[in-house]
TORGU-283061 format. One record per residue: residue number from 1; x negated, y, z of N, C-alpha, C, O in turn. Coordinates in Angstrom, 3 decimals. Example, Ala and Ser with C-alpha at 12.3 -4.5 7.8 and 13.67 -1.06 7.14 Angstrom:
(node 1,(-13.190,-5.690,7.800),(-12.300,-4.500,7.800),(-13.200,-3.300,7.800),(-14.236,-3.319,8.465)) (node 2,(-12.850,-2.250,7.080),(-13.670,-1.060,7.140),(-12.900,0.030,7.870),(-13.409,1.138,8.039)) 
END
This chain:
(node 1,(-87.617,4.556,16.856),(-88.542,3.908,17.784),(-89.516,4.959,18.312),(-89.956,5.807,17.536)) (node 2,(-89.780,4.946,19.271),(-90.909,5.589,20.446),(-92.197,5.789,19.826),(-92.785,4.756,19.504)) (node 3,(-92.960,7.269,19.505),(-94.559,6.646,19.306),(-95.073,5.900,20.847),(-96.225,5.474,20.765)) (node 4,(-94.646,5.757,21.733),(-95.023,5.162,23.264),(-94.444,4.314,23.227),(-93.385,4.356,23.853)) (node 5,(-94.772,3.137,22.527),(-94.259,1.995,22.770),(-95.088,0.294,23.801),(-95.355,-0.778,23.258)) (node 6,(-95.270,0.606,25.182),(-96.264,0.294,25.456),(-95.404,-1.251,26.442),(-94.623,-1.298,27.393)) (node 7,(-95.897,-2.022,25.810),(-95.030,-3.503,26.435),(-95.590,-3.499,27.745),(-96.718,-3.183,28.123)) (node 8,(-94.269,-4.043,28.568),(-94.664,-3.791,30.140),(-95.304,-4.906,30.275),(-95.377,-5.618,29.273)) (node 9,(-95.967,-5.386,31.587),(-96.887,-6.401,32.161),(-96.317,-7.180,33.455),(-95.981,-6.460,34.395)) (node 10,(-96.183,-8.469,33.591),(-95.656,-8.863,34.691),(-97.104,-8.937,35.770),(-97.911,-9.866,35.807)) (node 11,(-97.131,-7.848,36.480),(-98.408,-7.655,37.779),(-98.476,-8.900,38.331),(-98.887,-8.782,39.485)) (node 12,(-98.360,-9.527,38.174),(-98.694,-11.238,39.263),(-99.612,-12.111,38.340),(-100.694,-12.535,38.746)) (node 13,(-99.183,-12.337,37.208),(-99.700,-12.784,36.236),(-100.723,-12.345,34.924),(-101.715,-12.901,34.453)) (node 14,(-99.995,-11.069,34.562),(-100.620,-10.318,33.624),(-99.919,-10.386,31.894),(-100.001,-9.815,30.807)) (node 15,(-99.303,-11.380,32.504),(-98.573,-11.601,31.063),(-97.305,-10.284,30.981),(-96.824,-9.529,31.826)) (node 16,(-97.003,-10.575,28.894),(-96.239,-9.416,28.792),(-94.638,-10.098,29.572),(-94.648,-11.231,30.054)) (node 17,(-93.479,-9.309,29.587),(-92.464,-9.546,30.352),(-91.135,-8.797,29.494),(-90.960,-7.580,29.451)) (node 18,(-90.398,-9.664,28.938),(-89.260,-9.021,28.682),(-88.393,-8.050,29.365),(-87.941,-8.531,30.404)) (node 19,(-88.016,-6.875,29.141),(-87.332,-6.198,30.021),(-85.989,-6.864,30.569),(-85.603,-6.622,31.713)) (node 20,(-85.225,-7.792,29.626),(-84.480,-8.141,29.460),(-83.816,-8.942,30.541),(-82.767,-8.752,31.157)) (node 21,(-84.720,-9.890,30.598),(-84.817,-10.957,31.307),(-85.639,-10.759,32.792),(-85.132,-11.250,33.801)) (node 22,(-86.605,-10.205,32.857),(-87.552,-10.117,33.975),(-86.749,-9.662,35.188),(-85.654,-9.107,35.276)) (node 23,(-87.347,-9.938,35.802),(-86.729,-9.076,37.421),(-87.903,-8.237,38.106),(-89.119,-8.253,37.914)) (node 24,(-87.069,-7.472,39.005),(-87.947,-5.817,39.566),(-88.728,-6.573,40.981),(-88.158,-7.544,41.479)) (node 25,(-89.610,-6.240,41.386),(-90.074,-6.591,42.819),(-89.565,-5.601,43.133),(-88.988,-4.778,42.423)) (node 26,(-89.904,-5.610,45.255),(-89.770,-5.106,45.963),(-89.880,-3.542,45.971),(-89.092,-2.703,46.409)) (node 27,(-91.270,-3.383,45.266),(-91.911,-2.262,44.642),(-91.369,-1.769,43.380),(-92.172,-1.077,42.754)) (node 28,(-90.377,-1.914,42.904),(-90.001,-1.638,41.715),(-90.817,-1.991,40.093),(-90.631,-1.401,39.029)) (node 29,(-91.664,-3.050,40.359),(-92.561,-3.522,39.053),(-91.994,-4.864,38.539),(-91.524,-5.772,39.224)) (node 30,(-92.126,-4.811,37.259),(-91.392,-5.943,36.454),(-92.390,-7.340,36.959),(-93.606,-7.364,37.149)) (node 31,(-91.683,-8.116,37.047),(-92.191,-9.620,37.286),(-91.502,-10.503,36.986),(-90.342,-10.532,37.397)) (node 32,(-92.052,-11.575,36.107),(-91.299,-12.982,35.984),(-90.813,-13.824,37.243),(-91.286,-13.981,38.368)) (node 33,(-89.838,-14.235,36.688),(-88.830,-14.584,38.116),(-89.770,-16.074,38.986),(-89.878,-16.475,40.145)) (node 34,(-90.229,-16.450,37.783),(-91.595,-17.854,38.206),(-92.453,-17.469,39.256),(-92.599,-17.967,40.372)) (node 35,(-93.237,-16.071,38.479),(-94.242,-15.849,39.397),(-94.121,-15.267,40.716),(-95.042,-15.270,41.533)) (node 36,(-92.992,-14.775,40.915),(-92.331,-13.619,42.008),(-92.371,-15.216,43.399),(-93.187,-15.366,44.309)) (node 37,(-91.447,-15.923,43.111),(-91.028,-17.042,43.654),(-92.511,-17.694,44.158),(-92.737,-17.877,45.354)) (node 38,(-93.264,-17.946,43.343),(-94.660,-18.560,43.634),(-95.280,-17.746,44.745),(-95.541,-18.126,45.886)) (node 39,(-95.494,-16.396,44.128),(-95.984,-15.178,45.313),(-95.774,-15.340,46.526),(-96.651,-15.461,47.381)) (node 40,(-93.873,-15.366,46.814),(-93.660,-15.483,48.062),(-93.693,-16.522,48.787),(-93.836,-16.505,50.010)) (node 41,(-93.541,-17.690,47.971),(-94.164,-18.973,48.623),(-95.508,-19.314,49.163),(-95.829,-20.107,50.048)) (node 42,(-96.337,-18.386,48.284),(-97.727,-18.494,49.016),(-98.070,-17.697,49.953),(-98.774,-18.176,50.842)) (node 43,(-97.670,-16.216,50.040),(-97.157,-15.553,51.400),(-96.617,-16.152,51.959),(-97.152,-16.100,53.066)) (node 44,(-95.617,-16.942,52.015),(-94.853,-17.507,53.816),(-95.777,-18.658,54.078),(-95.786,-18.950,55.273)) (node 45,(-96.285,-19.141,53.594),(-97.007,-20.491,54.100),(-98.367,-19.748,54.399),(-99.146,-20.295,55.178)) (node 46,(-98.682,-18.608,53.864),(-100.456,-17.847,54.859),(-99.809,-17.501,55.983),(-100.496,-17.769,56.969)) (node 47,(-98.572,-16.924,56.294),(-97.898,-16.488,57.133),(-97.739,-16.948,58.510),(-97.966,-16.492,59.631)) (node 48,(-96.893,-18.859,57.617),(-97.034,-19.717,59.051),(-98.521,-19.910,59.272),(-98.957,-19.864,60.422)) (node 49,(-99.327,-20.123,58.241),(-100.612,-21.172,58.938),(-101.418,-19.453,59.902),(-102.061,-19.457,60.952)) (node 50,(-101.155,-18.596,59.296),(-101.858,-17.392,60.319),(-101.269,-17.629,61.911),(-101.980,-17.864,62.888)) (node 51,(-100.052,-17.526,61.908),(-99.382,-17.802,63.448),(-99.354,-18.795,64.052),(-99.268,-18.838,65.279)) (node 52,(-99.422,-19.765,63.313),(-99.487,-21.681,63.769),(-100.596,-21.364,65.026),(-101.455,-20.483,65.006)) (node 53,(-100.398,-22.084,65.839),(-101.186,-22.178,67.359),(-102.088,-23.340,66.855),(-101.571,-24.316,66.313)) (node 54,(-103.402,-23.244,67.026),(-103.888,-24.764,67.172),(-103.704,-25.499,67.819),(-103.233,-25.372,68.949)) (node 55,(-104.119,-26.757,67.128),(-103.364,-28.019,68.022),(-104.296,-28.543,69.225),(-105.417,-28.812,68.793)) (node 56,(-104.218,-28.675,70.034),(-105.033,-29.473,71.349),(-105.216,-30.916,70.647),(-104.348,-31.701,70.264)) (node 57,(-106.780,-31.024,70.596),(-106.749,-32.336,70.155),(-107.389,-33.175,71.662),(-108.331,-32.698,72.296)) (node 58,(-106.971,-33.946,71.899),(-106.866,-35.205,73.472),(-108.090,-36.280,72.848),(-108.080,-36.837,71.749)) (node 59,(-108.895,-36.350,73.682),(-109.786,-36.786,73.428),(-109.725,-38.119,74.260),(-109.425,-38.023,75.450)) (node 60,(-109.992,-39.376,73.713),(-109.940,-40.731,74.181),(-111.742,-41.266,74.582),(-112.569,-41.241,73.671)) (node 61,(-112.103,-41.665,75.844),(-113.682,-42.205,75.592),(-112.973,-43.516,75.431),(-111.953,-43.803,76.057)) (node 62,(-113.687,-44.459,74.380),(-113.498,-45.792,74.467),(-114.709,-46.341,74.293),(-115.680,-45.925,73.660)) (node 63,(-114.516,-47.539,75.060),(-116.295,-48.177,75.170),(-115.962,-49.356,73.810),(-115.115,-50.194,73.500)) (node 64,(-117.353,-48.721,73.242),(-117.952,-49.587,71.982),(-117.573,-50.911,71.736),(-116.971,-51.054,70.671)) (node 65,(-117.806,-52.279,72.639),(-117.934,-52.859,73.010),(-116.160,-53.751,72.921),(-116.016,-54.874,72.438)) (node 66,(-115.301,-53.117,73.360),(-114.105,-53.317,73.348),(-113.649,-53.013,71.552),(-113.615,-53.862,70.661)) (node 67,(-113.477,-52.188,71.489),(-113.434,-51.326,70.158),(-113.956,-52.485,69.069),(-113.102,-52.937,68.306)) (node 68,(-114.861,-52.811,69.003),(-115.507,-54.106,68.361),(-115.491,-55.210,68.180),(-115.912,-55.908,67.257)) (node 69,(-114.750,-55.511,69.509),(-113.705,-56.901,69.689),(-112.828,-57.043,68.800),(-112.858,-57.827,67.851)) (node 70,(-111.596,-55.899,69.220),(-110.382,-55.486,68.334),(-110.531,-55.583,66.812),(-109.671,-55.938,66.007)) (node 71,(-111.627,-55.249,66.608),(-111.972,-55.203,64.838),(-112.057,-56.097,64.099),(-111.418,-56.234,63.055)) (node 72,(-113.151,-57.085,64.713),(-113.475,-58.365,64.516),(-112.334,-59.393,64.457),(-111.541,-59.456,65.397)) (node 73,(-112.228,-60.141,63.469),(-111.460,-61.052,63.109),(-111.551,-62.647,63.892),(-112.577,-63.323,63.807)) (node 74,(-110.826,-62.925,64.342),(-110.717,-64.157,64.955),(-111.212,-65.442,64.621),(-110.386,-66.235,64.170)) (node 75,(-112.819,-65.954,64.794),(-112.640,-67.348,64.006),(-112.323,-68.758,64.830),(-112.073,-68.775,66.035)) (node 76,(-112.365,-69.727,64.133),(-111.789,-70.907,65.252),(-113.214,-71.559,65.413),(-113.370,-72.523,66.162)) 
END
């Protein structure tokens, strides 16, 4: 055995990471296959909402008066 025996770290999380099992990022650093997946899910969705166009919101005037009718329940 190694006097350098220094357990690797999954960088997303911080937790330790089996060599075994873990998978490499992009960058070549060990990461659990959980957290890798999470990562990029939360990158593509900053991704869309960064490029998403705002929406035109259409503005309705409605008079009070009408509006209040509609609400009001019918009595006999």
């Amino acid at each position: 055995m190694s006097q350098f025996n220094h357990p690797y770290c999954c960088w997303i999380c911080g937790n330790e990471v089996d060599l075994k099992t873990c998978k490499i990022d992009e960058c070549g650093l060990a990461v659990h296959e959980d957290c890798y997946a999470v990562k990029v899910a939360f990158a593509t969705e900053a991704m869309r909402l960064k490029t998403r166009k705002p929406a035109h919101r259409v503005r309705h005037v409605v008079d009070p008066n009408v509006a209040l009718q509609k609400a009001r329940p019918s009595t006999p």
